[in-house]
N, C-alpha and C positions, 0 to 999 in steps of 0.2 A: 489345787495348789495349796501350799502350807506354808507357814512362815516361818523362820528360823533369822535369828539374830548370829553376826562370824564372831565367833571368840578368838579365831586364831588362824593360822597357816600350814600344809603338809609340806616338809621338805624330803624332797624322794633322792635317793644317791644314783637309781634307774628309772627312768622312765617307758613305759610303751610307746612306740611310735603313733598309735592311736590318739594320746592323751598332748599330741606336740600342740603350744600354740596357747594352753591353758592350765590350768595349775589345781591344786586341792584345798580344800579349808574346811577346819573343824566350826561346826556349829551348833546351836543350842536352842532346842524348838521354843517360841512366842506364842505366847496366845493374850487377850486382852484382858481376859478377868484376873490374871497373875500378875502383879507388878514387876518393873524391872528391877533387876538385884544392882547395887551399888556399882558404880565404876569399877572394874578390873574384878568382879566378883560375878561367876558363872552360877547359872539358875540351877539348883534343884535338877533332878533328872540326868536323861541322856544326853551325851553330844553325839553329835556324827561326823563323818567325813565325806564332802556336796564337792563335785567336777563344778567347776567357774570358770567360763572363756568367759565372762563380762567384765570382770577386775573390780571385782567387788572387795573391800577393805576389814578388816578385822573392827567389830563395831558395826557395821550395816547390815541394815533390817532385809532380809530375800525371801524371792520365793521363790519354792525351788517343788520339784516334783519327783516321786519317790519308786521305786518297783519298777514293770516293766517301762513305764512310761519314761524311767530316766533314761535308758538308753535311746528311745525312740530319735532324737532327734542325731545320730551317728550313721552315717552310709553303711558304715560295716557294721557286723554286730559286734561291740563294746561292751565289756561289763563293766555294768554301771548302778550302783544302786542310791545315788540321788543327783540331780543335775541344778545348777540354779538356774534359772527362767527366766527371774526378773533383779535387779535392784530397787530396793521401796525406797521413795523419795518423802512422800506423805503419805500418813495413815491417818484418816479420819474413823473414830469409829465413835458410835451412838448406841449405847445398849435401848432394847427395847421396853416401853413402860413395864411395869408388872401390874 
């Protein structure tokens, strides 16, 4: 699993009947040794586009899983090239001594 912070939201004019029930959002990969960029200001790098049945919010931290394993959890096969997983409520993290 990988973490991605939501910058944003997809609005589609069509939808697949596959994708009913949950929606799309742009997001912007995290990691701990990078700082967050200011309020309303997206990181350095790529965004992507993450399938969200959890209703996660533009602003919260996910995790979300990428490649075959995004579709994995769709009865049918779906394409799908990142799925979210989780909503991150707390993140502790502790780098280790050097």
């Amino acid at each position: 699993m990988k973490l991605a912070r939501v910058v944003g939201r997809v609005t589609l004019s069509v939808g697949d009947p596959a994708y009913k029930g949950a929606r799309f959002l742009v997001a912007s990969p995290w990691s701990p040794k990078a700082p967050e960029p200011p309020q309303g200001k997206l990181r350095k790098g790529n965004t992507f586009v993450v399938y969200d049945n959890l209703g996660a919010s533009p602003g919260d931290l996910i995790g979300y899983t990428d490649g075959g394993e995004a579709a994995a959890p769709f009865p049918e096969p779906t394409p799908c090239d990142a799925y979210n997983a989780a909503i991150i409520d707390t993140l502790t993290h502790k780098p280790l001594p050097t």
